[in-house]
PyMOL Python script that loads the backbone (N, CA, C, O; Angstrom):
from pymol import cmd

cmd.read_pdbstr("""\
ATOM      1  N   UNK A   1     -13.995   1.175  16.636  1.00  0.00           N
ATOM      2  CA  UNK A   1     -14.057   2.097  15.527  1.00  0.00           C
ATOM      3  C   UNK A   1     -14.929   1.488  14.429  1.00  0.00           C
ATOM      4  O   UNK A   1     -14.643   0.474  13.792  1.00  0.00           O
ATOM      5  N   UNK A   2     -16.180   2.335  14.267  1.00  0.00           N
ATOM      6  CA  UNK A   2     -16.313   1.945  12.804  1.00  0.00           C
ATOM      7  C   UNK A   2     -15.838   1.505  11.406  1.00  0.00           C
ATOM      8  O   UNK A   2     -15.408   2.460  10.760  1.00  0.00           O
ATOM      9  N   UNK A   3     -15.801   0.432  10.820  1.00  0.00           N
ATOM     10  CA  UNK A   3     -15.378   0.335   9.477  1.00  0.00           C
ATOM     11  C   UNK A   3     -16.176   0.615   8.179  1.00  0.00           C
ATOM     12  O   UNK A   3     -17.105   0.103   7.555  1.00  0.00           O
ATOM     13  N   UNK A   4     -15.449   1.554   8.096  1.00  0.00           N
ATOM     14  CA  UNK A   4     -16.721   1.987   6.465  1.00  0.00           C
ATOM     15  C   UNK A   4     -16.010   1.853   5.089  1.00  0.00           C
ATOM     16  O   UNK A   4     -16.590   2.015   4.015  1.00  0.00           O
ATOM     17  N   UNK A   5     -14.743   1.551   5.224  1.00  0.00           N
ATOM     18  CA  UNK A   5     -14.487   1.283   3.804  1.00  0.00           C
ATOM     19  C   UNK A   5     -12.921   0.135   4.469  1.00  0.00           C
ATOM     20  O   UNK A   5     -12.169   0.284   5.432  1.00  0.00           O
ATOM     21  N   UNK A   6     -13.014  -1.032   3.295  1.00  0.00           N
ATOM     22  CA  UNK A   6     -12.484  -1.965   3.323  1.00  0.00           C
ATOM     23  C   UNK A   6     -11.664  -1.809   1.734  1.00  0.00           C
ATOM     24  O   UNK A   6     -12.223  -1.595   0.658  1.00  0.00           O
ATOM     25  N   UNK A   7     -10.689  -1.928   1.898  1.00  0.00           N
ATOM     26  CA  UNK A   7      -9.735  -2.237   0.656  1.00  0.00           C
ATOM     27  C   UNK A   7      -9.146  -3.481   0.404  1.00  0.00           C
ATOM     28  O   UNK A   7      -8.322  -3.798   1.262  1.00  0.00           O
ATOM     29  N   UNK A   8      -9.298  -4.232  -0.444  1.00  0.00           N
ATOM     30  CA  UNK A   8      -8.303  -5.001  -1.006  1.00  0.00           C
ATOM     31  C   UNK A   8      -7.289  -5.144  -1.886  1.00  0.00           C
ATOM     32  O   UNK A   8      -7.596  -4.840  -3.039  1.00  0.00           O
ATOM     33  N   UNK A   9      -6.132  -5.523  -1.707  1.00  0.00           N
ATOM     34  CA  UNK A   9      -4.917  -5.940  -2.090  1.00  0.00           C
ATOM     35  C   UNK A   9      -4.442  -7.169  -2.241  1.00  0.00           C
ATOM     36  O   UNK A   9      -4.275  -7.867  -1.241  1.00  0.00           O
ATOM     37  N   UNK A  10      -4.099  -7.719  -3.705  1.00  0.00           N
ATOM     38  CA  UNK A  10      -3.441  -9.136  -4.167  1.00  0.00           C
ATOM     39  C   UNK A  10      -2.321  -9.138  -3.314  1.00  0.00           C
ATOM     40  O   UNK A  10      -1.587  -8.199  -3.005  1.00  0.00           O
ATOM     41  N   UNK A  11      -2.278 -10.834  -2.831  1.00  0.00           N
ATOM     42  CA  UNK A  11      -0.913 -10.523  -1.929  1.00  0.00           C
ATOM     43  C   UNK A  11       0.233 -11.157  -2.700  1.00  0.00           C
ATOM     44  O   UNK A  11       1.224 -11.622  -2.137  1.00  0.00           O
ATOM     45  N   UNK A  12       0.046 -11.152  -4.049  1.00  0.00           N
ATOM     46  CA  UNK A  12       1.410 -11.260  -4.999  1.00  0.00           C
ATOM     47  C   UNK A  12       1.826 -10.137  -5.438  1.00  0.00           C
ATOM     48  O   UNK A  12       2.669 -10.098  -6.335  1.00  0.00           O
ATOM     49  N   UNK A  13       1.303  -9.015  -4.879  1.00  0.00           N
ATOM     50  CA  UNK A  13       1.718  -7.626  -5.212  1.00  0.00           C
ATOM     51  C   UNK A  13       2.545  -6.855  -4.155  1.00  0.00           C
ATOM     52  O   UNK A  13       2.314  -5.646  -4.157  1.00  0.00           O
ATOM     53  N   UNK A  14       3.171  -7.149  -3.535  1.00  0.00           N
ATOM     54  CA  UNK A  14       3.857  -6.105  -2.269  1.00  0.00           C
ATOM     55  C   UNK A  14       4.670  -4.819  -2.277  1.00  0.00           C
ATOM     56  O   UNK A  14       5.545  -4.389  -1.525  1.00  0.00           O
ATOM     57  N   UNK A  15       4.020  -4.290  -3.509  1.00  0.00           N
ATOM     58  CA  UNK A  15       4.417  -2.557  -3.446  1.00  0.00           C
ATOM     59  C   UNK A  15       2.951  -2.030  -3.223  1.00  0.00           C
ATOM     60  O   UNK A  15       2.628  -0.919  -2.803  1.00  0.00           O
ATOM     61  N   UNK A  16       1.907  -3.362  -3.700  1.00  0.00           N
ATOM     62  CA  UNK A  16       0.510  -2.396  -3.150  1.00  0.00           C
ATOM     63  C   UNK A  16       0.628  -2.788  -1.940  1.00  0.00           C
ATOM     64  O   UNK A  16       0.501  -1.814  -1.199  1.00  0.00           O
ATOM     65  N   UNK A  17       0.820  -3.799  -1.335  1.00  0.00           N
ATOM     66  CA  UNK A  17       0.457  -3.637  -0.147  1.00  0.00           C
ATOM     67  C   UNK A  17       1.085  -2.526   0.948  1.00  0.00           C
ATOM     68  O   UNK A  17       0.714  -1.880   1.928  1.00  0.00           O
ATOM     69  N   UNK A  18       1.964  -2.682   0.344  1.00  0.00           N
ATOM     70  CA  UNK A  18       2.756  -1.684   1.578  1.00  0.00           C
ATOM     71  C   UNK A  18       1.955  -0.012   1.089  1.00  0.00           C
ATOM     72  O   UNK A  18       1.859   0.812   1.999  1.00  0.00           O
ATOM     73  N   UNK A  19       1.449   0.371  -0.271  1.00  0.00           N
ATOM     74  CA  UNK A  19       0.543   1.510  -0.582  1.00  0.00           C
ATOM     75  C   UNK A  19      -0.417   1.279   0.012  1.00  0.00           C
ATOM     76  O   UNK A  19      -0.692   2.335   0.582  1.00  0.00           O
ATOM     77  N   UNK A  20      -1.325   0.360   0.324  1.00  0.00           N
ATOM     78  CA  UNK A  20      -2.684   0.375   1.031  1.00  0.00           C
ATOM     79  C   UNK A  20      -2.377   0.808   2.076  1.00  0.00           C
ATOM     80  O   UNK A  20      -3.398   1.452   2.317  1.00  0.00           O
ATOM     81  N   UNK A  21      -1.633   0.985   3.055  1.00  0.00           N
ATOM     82  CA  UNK A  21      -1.800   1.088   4.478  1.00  0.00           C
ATOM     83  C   UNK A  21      -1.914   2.550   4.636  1.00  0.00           C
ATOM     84  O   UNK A  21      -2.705   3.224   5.296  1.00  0.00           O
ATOM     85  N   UNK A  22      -1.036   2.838   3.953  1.00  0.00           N
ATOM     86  CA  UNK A  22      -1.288   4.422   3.865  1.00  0.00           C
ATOM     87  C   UNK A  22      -2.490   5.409   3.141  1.00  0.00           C
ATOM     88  O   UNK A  22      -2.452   6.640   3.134  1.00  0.00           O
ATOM     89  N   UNK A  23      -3.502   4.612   2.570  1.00  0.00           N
ATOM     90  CA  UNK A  23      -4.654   4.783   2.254  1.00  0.00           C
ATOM     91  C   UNK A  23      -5.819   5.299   3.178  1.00  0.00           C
ATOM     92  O   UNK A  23      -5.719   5.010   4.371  1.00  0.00           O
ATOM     93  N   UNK A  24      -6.920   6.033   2.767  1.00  0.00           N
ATOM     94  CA  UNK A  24      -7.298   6.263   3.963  1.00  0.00           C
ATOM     95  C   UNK A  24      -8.669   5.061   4.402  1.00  0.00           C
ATOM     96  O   UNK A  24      -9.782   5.182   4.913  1.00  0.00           O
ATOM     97  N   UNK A  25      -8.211   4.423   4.110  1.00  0.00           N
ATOM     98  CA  UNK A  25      -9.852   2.854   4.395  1.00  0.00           C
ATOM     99  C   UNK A  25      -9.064   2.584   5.744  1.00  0.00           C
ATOM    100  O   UNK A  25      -7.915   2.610   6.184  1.00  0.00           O
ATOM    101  N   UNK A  26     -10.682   2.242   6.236  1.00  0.00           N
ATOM    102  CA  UNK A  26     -10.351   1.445   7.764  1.00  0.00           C
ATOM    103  C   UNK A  26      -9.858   0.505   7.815  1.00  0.00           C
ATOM    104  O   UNK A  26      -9.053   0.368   8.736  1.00  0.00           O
ATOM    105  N   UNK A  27     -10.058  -0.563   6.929  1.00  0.00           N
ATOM    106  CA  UNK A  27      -9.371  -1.987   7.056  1.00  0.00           C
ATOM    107  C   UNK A  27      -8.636  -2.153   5.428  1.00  0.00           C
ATOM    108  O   UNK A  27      -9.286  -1.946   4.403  1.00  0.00           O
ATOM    109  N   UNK A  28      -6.713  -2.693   5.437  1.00  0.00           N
ATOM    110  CA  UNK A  28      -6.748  -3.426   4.530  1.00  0.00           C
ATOM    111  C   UNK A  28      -6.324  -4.601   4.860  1.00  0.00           C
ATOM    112  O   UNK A  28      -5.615  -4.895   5.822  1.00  0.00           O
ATOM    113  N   UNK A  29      -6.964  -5.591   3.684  1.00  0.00           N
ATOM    114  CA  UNK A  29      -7.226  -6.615   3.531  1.00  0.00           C
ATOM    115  C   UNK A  29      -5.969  -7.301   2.102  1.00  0.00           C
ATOM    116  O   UNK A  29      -6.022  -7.114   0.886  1.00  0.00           O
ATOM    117  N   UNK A  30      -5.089  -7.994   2.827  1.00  0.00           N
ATOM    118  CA  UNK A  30      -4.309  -8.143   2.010  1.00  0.00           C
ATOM    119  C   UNK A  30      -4.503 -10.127   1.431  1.00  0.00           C
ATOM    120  O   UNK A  30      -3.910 -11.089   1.919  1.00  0.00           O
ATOM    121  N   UNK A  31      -5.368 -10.125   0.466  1.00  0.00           N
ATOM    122  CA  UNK A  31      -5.813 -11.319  -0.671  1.00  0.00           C
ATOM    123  C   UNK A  31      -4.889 -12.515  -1.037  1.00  0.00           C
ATOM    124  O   UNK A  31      -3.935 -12.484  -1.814  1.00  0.00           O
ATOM    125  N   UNK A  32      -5.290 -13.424  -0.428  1.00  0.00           N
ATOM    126  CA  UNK A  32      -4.293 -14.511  -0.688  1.00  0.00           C
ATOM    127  C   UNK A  32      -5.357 -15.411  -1.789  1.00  0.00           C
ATOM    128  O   UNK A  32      -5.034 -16.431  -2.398  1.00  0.00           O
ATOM    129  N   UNK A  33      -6.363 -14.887  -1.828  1.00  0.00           N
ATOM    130  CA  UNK A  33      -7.485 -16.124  -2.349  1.00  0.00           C
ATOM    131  C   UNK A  33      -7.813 -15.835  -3.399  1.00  0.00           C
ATOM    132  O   UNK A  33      -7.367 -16.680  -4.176  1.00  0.00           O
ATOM    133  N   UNK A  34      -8.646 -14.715  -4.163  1.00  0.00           N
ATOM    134  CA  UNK A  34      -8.708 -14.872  -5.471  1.00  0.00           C
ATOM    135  C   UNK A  34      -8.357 -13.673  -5.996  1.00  0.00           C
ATOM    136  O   UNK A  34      -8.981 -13.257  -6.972  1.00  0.00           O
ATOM    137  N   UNK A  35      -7.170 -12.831  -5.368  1.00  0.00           N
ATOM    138  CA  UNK A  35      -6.445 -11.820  -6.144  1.00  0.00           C
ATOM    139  C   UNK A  35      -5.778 -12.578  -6.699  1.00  0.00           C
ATOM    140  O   UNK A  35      -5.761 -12.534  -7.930  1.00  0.00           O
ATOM    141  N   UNK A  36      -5.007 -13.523  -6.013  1.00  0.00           N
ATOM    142  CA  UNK A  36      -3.990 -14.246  -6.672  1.00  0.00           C
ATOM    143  C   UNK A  36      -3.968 -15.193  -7.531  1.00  0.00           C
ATOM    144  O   UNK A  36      -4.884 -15.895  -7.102  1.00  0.00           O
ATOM    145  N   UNK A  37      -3.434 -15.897  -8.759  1.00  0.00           N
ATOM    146  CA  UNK A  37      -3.604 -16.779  -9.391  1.00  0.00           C
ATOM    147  C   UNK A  37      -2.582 -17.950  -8.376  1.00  0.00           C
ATOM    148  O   UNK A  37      -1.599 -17.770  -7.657  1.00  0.00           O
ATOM    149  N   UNK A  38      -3.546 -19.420  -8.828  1.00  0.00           N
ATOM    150  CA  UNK A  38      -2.968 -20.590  -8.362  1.00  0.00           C
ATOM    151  C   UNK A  38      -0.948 -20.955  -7.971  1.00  0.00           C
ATOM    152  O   UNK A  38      -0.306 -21.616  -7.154  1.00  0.00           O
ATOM    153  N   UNK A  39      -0.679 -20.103  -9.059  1.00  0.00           N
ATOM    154  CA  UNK A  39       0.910 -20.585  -9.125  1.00  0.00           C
ATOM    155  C   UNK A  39       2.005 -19.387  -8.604  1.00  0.00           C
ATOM    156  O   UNK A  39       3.200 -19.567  -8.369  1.00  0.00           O
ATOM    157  N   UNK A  40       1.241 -18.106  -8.493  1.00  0.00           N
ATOM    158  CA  UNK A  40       1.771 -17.756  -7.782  1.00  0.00           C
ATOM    159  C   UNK A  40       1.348 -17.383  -6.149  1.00  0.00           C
ATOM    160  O   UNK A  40       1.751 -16.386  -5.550  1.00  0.00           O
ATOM    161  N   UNK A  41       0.469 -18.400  -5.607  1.00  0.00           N
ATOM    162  CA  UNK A  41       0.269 -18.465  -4.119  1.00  0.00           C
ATOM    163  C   UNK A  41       1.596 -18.568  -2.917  1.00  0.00           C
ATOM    164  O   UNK A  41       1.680 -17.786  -1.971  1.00  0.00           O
ATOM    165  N   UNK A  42       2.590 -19.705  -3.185  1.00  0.00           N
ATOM    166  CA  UNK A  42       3.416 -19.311  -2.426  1.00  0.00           C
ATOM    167  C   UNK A  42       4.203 -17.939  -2.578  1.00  0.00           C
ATOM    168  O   UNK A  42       4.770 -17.364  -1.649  1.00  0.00           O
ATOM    169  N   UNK A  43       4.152 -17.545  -3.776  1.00  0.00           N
ATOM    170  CA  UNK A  43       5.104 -15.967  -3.907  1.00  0.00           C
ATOM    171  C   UNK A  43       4.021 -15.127  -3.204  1.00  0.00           C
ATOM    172  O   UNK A  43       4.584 -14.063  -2.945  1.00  0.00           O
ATOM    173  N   UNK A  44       2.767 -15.072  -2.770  1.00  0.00           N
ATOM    174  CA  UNK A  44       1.922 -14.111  -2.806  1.00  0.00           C
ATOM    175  C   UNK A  44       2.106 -14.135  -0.542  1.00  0.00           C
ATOM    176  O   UNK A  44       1.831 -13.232   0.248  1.00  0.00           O
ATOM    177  N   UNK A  45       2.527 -15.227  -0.331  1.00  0.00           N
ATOM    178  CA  UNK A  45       2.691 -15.658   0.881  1.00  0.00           C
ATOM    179  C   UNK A  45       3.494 -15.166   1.439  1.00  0.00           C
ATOM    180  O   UNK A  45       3.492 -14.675   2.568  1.00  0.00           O
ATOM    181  N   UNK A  46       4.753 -15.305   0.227  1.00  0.00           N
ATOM    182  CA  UNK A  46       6.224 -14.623   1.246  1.00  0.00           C
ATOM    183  C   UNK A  46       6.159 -13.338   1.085  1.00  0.00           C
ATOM    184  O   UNK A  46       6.895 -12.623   1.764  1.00  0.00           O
ATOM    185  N   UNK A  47       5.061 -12.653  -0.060  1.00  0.00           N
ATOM    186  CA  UNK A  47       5.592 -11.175   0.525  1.00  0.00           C
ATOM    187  C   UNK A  47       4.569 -11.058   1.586  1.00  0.00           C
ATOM    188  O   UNK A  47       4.863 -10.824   2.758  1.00  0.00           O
ATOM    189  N   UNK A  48       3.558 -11.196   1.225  1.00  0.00           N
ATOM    190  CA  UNK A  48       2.588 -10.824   3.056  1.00  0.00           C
ATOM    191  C   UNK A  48       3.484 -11.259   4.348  1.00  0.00           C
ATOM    192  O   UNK A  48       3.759 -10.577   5.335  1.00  0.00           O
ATOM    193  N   UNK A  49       3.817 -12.465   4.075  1.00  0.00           N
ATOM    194  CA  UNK A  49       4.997 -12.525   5.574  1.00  0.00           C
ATOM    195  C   UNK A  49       5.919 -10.931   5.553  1.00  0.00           C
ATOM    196  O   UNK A  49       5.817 -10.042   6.399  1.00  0.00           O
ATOM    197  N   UNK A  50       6.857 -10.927   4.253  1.00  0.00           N
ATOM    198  CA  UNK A  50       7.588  -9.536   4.589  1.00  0.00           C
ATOM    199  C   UNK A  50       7.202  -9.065   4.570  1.00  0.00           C
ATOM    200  O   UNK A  50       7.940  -8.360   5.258  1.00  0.00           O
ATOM    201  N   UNK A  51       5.902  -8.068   4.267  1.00  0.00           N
ATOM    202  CA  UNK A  51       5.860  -6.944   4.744  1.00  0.00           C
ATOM    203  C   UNK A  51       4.557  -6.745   6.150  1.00  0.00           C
ATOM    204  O   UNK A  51       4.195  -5.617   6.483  1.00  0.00           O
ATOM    205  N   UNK A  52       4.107  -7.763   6.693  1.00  0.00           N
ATOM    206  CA  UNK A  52       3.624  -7.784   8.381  1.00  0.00           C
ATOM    207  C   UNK A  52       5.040  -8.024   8.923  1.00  0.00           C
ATOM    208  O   UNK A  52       5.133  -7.952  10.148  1.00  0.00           O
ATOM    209  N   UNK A  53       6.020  -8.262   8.320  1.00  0.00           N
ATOM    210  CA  UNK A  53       7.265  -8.934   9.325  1.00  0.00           C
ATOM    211  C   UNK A  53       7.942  -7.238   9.024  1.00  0.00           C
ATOM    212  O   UNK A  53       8.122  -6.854  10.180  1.00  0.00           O
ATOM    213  N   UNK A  54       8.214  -6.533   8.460  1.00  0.00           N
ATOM    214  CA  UNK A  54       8.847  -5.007   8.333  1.00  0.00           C
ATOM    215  C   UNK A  54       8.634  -4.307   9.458  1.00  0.00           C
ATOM    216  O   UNK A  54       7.445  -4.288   9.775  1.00  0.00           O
ATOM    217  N   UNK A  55       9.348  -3.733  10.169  1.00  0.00           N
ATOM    218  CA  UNK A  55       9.236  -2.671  11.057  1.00  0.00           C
ATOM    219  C   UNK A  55       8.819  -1.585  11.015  1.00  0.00           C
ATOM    220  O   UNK A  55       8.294  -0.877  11.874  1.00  0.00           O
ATOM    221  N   UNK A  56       9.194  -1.341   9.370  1.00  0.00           N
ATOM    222  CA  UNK A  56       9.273   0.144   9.000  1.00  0.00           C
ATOM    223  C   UNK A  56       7.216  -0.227   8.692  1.00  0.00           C
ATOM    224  O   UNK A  56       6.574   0.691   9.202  1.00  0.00           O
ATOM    225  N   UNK A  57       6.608  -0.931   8.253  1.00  0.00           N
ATOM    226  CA  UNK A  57       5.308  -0.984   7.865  1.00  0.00           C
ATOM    227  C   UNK A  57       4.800  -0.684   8.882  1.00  0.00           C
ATOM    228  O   UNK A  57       4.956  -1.476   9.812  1.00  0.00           O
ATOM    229  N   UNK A  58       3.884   0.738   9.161  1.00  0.00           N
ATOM    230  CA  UNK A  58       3.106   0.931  10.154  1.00  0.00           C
ATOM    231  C   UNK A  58       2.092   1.630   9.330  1.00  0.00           C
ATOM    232  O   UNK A  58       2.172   2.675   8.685  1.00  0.00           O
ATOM    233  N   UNK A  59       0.762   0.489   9.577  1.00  0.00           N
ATOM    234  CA  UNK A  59      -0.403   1.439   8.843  1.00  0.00           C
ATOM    235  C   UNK A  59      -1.220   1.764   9.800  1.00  0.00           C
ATOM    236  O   UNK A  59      -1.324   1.280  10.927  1.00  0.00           O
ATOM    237  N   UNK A  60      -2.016   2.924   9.109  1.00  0.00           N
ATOM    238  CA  UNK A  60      -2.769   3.592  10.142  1.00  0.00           C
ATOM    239  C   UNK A  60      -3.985   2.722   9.834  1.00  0.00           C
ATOM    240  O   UNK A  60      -4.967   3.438  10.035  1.00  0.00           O
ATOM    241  N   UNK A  61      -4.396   1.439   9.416  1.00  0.00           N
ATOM    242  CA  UNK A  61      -5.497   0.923   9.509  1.00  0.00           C
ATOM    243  C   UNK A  61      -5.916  -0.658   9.992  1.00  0.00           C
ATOM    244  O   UNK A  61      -5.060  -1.488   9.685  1.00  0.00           O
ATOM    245  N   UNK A  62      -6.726  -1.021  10.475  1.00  0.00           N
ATOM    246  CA  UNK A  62      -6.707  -2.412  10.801  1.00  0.00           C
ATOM    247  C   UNK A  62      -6.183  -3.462   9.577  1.00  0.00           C
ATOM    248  O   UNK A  62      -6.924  -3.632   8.609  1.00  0.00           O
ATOM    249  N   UNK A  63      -5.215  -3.979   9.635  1.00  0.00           N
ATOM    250  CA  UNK A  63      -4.630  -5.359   8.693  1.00  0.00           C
ATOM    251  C   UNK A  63      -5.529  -6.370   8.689  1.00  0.00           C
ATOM    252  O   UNK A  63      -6.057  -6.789   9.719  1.00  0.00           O
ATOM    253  N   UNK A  64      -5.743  -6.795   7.595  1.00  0.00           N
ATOM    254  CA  UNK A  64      -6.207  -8.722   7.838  1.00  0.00           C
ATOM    255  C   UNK A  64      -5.834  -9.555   6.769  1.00  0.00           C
ATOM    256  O   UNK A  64      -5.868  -8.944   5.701  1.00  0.00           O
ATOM    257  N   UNK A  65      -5.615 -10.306   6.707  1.00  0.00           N
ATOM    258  CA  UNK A  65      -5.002 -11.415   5.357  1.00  0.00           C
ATOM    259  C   UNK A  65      -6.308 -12.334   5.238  1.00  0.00           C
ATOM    260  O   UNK A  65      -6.906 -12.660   6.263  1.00  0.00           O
ATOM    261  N   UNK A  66      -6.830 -12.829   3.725  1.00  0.00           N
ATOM    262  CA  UNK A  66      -7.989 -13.495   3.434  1.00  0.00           C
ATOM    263  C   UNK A  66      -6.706 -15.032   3.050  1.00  0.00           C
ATOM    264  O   UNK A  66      -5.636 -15.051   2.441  1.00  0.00           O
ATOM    265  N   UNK A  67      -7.380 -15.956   3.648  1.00  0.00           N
ATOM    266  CA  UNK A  67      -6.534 -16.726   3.716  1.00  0.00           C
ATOM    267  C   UNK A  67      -7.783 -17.423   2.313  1.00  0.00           C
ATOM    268  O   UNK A  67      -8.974 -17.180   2.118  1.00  0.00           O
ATOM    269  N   UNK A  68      -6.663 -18.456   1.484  1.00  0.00           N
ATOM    270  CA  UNK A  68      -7.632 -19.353   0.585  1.00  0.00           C
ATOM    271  C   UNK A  68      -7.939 -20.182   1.158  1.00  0.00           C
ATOM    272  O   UNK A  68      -7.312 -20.755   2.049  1.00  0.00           O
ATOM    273  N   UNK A  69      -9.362 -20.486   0.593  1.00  0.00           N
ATOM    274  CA  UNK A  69      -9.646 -21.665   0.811  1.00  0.00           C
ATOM    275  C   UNK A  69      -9.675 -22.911   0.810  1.00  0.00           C
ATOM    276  O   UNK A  69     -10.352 -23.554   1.611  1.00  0.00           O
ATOM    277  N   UNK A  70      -9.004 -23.382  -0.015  1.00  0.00           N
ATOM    278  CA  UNK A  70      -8.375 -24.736  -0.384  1.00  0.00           C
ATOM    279  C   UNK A  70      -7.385 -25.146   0.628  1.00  0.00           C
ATOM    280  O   UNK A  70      -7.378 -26.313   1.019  1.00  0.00           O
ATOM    281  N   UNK A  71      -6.257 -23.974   1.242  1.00  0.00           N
ATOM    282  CA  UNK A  71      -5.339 -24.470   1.622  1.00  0.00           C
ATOM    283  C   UNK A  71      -5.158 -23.262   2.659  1.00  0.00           C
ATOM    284  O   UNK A  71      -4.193 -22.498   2.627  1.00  0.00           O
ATOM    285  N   UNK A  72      -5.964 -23.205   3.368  1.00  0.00           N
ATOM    286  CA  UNK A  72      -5.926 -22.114   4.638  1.00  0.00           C
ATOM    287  C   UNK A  72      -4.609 -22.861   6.019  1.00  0.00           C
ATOM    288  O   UNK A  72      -3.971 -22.229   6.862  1.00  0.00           O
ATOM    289  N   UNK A  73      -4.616 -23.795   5.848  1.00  0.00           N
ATOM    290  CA  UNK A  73      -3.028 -24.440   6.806  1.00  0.00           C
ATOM    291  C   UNK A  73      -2.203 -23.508   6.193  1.00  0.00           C
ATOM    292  O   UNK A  73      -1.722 -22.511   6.733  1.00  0.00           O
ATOM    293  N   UNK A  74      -2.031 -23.932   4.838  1.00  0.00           N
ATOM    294  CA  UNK A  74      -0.623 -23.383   4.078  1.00  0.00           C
ATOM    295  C   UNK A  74      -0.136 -21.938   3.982  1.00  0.00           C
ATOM    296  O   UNK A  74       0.993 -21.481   3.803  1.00  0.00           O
ATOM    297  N   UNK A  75      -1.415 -21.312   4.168  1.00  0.00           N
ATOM    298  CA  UNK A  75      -1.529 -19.658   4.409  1.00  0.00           C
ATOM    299  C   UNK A  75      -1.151 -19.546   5.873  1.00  0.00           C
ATOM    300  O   UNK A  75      -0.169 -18.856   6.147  1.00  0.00           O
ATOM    301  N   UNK A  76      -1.783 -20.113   6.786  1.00  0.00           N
ATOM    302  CA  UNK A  76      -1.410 -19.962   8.013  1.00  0.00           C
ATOM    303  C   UNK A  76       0.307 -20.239   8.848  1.00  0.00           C
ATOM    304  O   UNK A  76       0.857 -19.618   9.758  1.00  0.00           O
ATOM    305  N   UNK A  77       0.836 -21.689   7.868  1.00  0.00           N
ATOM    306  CA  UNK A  77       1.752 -21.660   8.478  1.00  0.00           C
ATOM    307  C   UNK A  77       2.959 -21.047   7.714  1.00  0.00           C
ATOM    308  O   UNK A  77       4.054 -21.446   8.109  1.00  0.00           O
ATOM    309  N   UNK A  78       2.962 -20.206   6.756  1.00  0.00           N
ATOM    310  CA  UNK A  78       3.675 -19.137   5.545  1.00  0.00           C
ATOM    311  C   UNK A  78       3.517 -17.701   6.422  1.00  0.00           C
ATOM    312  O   UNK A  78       4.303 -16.761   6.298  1.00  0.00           O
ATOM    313  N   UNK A  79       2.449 -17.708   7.257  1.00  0.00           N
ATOM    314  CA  UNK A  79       2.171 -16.082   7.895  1.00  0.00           C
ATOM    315  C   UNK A  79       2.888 -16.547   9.373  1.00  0.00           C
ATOM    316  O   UNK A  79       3.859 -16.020   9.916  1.00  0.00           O
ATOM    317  N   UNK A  80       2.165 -17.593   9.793  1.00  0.00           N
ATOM    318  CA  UNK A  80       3.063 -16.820  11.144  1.00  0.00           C
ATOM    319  C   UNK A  80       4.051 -17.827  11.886  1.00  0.00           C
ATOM    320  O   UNK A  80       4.733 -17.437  12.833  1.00  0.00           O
TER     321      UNK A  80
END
""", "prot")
cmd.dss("prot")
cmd.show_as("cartoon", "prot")
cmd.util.cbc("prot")
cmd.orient("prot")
């Protein structure tokens, strides 16, 4: 499928995220890197874990998480 529009979402925000999916963009992109400020990175972590971990979250668009760069382990092992 083509992607023609990409959305992003801070992932210290998890009432948008769970609103993006239901958006009509092909991909969202839920921001661990510079939506978020420094101190709240681990809070921005555990909600992206809950809401890819929700059952009830089914979006109609491709997901992806922008992991930071400084500390892309720490994103990785907080997601899965």
């Amino acid at each position: 499928m083509p992607r023609r529009s990409l959305l992003f979402s801070p992932g210290d925000r998890p009432e948008l995220l769970r609103k993006a999916a239901g958006t009509a963009a092909d991909v969202c992109c839920f921001d661990l890197e510079d939506a978020v400020v420094s101190d709240q990175k681990d809070t921005a972590r555990a909600a992206v874990r809950e809401v890819l971990a929700d059952p009830a979250f089914d979006p109609d668009a491709e997901v992806c998480v922008r992991l930071t760069a400084t500390e892309p382990a720490a994103d990785l092992d907080a997601l899965v």
